[in-house]
N, C-alpha and C positions, 0 to 999 in steps of 0.2 A: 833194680831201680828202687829206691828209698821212698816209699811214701809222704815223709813229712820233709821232703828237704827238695822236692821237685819245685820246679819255681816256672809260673805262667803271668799271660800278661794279659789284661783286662781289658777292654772298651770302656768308656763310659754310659754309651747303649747297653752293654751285657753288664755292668754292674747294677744297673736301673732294675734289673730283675733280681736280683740280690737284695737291695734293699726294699723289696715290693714283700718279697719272701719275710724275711725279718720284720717291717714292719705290720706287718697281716698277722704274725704270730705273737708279737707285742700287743696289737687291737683284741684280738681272742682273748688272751690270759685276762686282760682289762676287761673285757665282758663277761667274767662273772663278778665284777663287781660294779659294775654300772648297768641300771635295767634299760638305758636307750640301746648300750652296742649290743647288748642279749638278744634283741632283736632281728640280728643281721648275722648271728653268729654259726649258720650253717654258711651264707653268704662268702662271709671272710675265712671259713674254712676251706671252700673251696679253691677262693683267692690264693690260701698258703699251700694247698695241693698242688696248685697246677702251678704256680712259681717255685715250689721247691724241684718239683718233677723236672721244669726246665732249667734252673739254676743248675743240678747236678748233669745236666745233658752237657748246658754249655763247658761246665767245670772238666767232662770226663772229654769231650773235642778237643779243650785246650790242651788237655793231658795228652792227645792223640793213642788212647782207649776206643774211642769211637769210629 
């Protein structure tokens, strides 16, 4: 099986965590340069931990790896 040429299909509930993922890591790189989000920045690491952990859970299901 070809890695980059498998092809899944999405919810719009499971892509909700994809873009939680992506934007949490967006918010972080922008917190070292703004001292409000510096603040929150173990906060919104978290946020991108635990939505990437699940983003590739649901990603490797869709794959049926899981």
């Amino acid at each position: 099986m070809n890695f980059f040429k498998a092809e899944t299909s999405w919810s719009n509930a499971e892509f909700i965590i994809f873009k939680l993922c992506v934007a949490s890591v967006y918010v972080l790189i922008g917190a070292y340069f703004s001292d409000f989000f510096l603040q929150y920045r173990f906060l919104i690491l978290i946020v991108f931990a635990i939505t990437t952990i699940w983003t590739v859970y649901l990603w490797l299901r869709k794959m049926k790896w899981v």
